[in-house]
C-alpha positions in Angstrom: -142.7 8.7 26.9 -139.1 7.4 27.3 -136.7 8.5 30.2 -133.6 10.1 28.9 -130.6 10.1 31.2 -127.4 11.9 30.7 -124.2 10.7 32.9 -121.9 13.8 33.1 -124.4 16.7 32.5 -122.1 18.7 34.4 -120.4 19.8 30.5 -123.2 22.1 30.8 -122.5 23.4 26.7 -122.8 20.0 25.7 -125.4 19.4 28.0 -127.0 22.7 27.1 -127.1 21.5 22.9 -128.0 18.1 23.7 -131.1 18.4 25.5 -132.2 21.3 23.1 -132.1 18.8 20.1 -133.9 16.3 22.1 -136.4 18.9 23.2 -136.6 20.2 19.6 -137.3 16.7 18.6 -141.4 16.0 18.7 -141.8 13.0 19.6 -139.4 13.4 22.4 -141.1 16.9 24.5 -142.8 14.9 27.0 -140.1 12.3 27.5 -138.3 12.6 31.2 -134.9 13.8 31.1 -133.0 13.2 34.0 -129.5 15.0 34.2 -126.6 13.1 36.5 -123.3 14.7 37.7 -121.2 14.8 41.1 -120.3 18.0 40.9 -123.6 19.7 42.6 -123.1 23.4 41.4 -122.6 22.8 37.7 -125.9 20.1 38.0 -128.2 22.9 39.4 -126.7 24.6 36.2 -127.6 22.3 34.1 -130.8 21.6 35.1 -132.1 25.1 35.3 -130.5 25.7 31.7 -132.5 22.6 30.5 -136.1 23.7 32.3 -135.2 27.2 30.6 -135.6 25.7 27.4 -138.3 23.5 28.3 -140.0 26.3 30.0 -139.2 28.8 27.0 -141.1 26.6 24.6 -144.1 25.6 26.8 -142.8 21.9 26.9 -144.3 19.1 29.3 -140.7 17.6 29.5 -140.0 16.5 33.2 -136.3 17.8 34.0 -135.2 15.6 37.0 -131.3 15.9 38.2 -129.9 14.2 41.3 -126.0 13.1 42.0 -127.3 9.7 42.6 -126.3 7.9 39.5 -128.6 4.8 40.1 -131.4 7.3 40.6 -130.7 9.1 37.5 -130.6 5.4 35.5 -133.4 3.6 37.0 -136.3 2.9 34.4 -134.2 4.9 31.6 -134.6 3.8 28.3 -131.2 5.6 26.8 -128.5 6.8 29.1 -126.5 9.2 27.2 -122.4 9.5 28.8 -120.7 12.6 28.3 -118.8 12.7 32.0 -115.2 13.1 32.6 -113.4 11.3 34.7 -110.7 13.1 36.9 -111.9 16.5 35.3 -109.5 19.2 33.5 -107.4 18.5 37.1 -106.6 15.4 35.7 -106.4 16.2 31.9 -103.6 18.9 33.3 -101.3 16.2 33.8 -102.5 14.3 30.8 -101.1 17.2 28.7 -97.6 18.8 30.8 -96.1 15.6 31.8 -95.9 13.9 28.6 -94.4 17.0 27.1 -91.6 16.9 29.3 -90.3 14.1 27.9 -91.1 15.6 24.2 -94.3 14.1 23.5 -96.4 17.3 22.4 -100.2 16.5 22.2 -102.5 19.1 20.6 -105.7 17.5 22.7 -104.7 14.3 24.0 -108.1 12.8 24.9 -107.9 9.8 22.3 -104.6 8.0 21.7 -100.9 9.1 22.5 -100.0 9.0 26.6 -103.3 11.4 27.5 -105.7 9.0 25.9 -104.4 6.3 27.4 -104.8 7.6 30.8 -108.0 8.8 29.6 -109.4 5.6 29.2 -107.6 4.0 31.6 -109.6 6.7 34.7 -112.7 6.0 32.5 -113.0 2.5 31.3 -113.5 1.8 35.3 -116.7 3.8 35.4 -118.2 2.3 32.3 -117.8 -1.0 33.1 -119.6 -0.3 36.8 -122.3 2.2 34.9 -122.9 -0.6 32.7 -124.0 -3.3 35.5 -126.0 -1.0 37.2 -128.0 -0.6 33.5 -128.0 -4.5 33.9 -129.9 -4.2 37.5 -132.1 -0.7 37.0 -132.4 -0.5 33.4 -131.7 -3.4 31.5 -133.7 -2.8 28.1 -131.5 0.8 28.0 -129.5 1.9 25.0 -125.7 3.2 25.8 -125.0 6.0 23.5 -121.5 6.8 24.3 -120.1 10.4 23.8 -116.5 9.9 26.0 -113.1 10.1 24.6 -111.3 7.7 24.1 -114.4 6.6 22.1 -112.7 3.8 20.3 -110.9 2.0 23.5 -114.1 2.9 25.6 -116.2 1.5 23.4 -113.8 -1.9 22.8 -113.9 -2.4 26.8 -117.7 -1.9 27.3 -118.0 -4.8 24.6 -115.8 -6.7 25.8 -115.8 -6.5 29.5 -120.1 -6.4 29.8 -121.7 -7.2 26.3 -124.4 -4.5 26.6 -125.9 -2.8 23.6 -124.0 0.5 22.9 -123.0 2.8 20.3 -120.6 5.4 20.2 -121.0 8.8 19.1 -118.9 11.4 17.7 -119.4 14.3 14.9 -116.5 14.3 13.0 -118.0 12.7 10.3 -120.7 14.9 9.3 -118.5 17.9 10.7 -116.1 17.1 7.9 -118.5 16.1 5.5 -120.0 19.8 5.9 -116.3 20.8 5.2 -116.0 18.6 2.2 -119.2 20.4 0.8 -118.5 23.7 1.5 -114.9 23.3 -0.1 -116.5 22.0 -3.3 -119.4 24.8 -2.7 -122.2 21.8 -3.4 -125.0 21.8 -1.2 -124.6 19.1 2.1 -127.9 17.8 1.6 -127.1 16.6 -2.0 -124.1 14.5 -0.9 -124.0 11.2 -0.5 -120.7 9.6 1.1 -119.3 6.3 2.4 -117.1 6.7 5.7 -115.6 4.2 7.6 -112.6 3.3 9.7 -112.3 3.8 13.2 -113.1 6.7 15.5 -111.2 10.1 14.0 -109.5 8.2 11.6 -112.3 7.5 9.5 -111.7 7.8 6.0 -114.2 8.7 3.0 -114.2 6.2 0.8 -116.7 7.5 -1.6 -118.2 11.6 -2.0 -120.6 12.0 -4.3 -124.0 13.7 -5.8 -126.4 11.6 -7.4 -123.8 9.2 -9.3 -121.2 12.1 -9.8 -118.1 11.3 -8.0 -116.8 14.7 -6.5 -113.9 13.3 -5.8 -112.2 15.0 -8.4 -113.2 18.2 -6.8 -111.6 17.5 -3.7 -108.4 16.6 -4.9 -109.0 20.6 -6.9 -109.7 21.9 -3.4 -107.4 20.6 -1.6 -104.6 22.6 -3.9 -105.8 26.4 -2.9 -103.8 28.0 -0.5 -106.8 29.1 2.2 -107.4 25.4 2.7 -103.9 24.2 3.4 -103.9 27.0 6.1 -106.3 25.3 8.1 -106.1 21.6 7.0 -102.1 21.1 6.4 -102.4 17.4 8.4 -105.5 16.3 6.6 -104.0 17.4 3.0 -101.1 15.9 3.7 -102.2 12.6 4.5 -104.9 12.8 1.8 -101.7 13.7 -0.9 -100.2 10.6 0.6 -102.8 7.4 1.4 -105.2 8.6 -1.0 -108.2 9.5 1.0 -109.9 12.1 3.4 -109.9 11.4 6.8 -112.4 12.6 9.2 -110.7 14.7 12.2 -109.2 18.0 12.2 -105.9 18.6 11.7 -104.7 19.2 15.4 -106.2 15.9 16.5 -105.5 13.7 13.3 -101.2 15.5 13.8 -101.8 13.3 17.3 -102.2 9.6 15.7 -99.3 9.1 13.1 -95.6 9.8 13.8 -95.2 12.3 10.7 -95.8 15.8 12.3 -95.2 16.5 16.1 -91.8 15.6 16.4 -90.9 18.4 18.0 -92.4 21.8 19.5 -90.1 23.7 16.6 -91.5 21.2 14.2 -95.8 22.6 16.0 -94.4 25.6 15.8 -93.0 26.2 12.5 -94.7 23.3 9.8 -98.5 23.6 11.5 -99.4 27.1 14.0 -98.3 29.4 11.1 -100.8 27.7 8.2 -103.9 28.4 10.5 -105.8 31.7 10.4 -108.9 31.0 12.2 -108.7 32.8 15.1 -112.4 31.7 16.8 -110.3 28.1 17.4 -106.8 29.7 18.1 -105.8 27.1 20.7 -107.7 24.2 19.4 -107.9 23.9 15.9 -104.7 25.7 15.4 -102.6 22.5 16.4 -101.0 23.8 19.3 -99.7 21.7 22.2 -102.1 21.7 25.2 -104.7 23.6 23.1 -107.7 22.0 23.6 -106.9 22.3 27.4 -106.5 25.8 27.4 -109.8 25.9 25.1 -111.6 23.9 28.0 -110.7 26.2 30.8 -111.6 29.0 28.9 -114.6 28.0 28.0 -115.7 27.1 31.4 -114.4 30.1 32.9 -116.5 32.0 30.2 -119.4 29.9 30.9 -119.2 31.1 34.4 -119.1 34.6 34.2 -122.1 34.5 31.6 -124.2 31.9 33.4 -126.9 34.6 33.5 -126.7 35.7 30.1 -126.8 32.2 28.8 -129.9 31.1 30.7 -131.2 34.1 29.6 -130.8 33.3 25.8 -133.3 32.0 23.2 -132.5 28.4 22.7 -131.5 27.8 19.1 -134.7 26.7 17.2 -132.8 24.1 14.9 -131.3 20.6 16.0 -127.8 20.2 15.8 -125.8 17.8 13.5 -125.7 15.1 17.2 -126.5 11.9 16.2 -128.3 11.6 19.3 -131.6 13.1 19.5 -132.2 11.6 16.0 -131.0 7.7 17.0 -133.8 8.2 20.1 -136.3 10.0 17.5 -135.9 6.9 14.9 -136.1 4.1 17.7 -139.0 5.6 18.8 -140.9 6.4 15.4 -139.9 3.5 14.0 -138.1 6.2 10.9 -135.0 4.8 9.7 -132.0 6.9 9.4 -128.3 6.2 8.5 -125.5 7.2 11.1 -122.0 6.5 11.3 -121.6 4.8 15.3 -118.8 3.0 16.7 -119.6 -0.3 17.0 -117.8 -3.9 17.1 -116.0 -5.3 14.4 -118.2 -8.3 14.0 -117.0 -9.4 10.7 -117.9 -5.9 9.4 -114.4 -4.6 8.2 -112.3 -7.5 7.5 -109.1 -5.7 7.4 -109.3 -4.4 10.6 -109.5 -6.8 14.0 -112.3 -9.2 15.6 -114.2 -7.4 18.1 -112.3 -3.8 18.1 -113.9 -0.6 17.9 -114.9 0.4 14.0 -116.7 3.4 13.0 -119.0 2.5 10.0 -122.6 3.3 8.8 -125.2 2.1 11.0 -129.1 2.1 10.1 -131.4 2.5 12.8 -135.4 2.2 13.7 -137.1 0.9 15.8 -135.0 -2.7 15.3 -132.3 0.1 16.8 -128.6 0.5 15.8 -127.4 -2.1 13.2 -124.0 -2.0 11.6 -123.4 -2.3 7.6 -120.8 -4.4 6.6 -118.5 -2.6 4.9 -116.0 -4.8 3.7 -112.2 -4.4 3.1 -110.7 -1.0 3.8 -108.2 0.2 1.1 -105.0 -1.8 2.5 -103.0 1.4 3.2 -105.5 2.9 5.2 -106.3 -0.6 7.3 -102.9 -0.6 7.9 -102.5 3.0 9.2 -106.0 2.0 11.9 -104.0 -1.1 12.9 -101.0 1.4 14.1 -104.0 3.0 16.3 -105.8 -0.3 17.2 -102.7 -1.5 18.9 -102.7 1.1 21.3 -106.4 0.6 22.1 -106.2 -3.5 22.5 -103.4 -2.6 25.0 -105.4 -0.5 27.3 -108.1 -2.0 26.9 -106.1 -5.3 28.2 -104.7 -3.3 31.2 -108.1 -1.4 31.6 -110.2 -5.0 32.5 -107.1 -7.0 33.9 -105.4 -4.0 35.8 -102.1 -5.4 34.2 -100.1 -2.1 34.9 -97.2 -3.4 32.2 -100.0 -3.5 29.6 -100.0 0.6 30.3 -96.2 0.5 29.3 -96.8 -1.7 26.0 -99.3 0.6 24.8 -97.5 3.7 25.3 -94.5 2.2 24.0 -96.3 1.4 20.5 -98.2 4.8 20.4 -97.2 6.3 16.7 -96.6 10.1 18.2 -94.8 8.6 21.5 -92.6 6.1 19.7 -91.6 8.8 17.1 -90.0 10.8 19.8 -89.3 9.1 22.9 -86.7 6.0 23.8 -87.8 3.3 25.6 -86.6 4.4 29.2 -88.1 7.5 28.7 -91.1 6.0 28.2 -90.8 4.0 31.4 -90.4 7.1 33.1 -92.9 8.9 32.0 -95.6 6.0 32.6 -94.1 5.8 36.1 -94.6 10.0 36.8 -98.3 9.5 35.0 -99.2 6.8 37.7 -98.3 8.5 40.6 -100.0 11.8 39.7 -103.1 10.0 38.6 -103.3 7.6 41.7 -106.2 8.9 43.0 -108.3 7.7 39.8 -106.4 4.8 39.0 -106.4 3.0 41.9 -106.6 -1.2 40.4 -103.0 0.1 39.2 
């Protein structure tokens, strides 16, 4: 049976869903999974939340957890990364300074000044996590679930060469959108999405041979939809296609709608009436912060409860319990996985990060080629791939003025900021984030 690590199982709600698909998954309830995380209070919670499951359903599963990350690795046959480096402390300063100087990011994890930093704490730790795979587990898949996906992804490619894919579920989160929108059932629909990670774009959406595009474009006109999904409409209305992140995050990668907090305020908080995601889907600056905090503070408070609970008795739409079930099983499936671009969008870069359909078995993950993108939309990923061959070049070189180049040609921060200002506010995010940034 396969050992199954997860690096960061401290984000005990993802941690929590995670293991539950994998334990859900047949093939998989006598595999070893072995939960990693320095922070020693929210592991034990982890761990007993997972042997809760396991125990609930009468599972042989082994639940190992240690803080010793080449313990929790050795042997493992897919090492799953959901950690976060520098924790909501760090994130903080992600979010407030930036806005000082105007730049106001909705959640800040994968491009503008917070991704950056983002990647630029965690790109470190992959690279390290990586060749320790290549001493204790060498055959090991890397399915990667930290933000910035795209830049993380691009450095682990290019600074160790190991086998990985990256994960995300805004594609079949959206697609399940689309569907319900059009009110056709999401296991009739066939689409086509690729791009790069949250600005993927479906190309095709269809039943059978029936393109439902047409219905989208109906959609898209009632009022109840543009409350929640102005960005997403808007861009749609304007380069043709649907892209695959929400509208808080996709407002973050183009300079058209966060010029200003008036300009949050007034054109995008207003149109949302959802109030189960008020801070985070409804676009606001520093909401998915706010969301985090909450959530852990809740989490806390009903620790008991929640160990308490039923585990839910259907898999979630992950992509990762079912890439481990189909490697195992030898039962192809078709994900989308952030990948390099070896010759498989040739509109987009050489050897940057692409999202695109991916079949895998037991051959494991293997990209489709996909082609040209529709130029417009190539065009608008080259704005974002920019940013991410920048820190990716000051991630593995520790060229600090790399940092300022890709912060300089970030869409949101260029729309708003001059250059000095920029300058400044690189210089204030060093100093505050010294203590995890320390080749800088």
């Amino acid at each position: 049976m396969p050992k199954i690590t997860l690096i960061g199982s401290g984000s005990l709600v993802f941690t929590k869903n995670l293991c539950n698909d994998i334990l859900l998954t047949p093939c998989l309830q006598r595999c070893t999974i072995s939960l990693m995380d320095v922070d020693p209070q929210r592991l034990q919670q982890s761990q007993q939340i997972v042997q809760a499951i396991a125990d609930r359903r009468e599972l042989p599963a082994k639940i190992e957890a240690t803080t010793d990350r080449q313990d929790a690795i050795r042997d493992a046959d897919y090492v799953i990364t959901t950690f976060q480096q520098g924790g909501l402390e760090a994130y903080k300063t992600d979010i407030e300074i930036p806005r000082k100087y105007g730049v106001e990011q909705c959640v800040g994890d994968t491009l503008g000044p917070g991704g950056v930093f983002r990647a630029l704490r965690t790109i470190p730790v992959l690279i390290e996590l990586c060749q320790e795979l290549d001493d204790f587990a060498p055959d090991a898949l890397l399915l990667n679930y930290v933000n910035p996906m795209a830049a993380n992804c691009w450095a682990i490619g290019a600074g160790t060469g190991r086998p990985h894919v990256g994960l995300c579920h805004s594609v079949q989160g959206t697609g399940e959108l689309l569907a319900d929108w059009i009110d056709v059932a999401y296991d009739e629909i066939i689409f086509f999405c690729a791009g790069i990670n949250h600005q993927s774009f479906f190309l095709e959406f269809r039943r059978g041979t029936t393109d439902l595009y047409p219905m989208i474009w109906e959609a898209i006109e009632r009022p109840e939809n543009y409350a929640k999904e102005p960005v997403r409409i808007d861009l749609m209305k304007n380069f043709g296609f649907f892209v695959t992140e929400s509208s808080g995050h996709a407002s973050e990668y183009v300079p058209y709608f966060r010029k200003s907090a008036e300009m949050v305020n007034d054109q995008l908080v207003p149109k949302f009436s959802d109030p189960v995601n008020a801070w985070f889907e409804q676009g606001r600056t520093g909401g998915y912060l706010r969301h985090c905090l909450d959530r852990l503070q809740k989490f806390q408070r009903e620790f008991k409860e929640i160990l308490e609970q039923d585990p839910a008795k259907t898999r979630s739409h992950e992509y990762g319990s079912y890439i481990i079930e189909a490697m195992e099983t030898n039962s192809p499936i078709c994900i989308n996985g952030n990948v390099p671009n070896t010759g498989l969008i040739d509109n987009l870069p050489e050897d940057c990060c692409i999202e695109v359909p991916c079949l895998v078995d037991g051959n494991g993950v293997q990209p489709t080629k996909v082609g040209s993108l529709p130029p417009q939309l190539a065009a608008l990923n080259r704005t974002n791939i920019n940013v991410q061959e920048l820190i990716v070049e000051a991630a593995l070189s520790g060229g600090t003025e790399s940092i300022y180049h890709a912060i300089m040609l970030d869409p949101l921060t260029a729309a708003v900021c001059t250059l000095p200002q920029i300058r400044s506010m690189v210089d204030e995010m060093l100093e505050a984030q010294k203590q995890w940034l320390p080749q800088f």
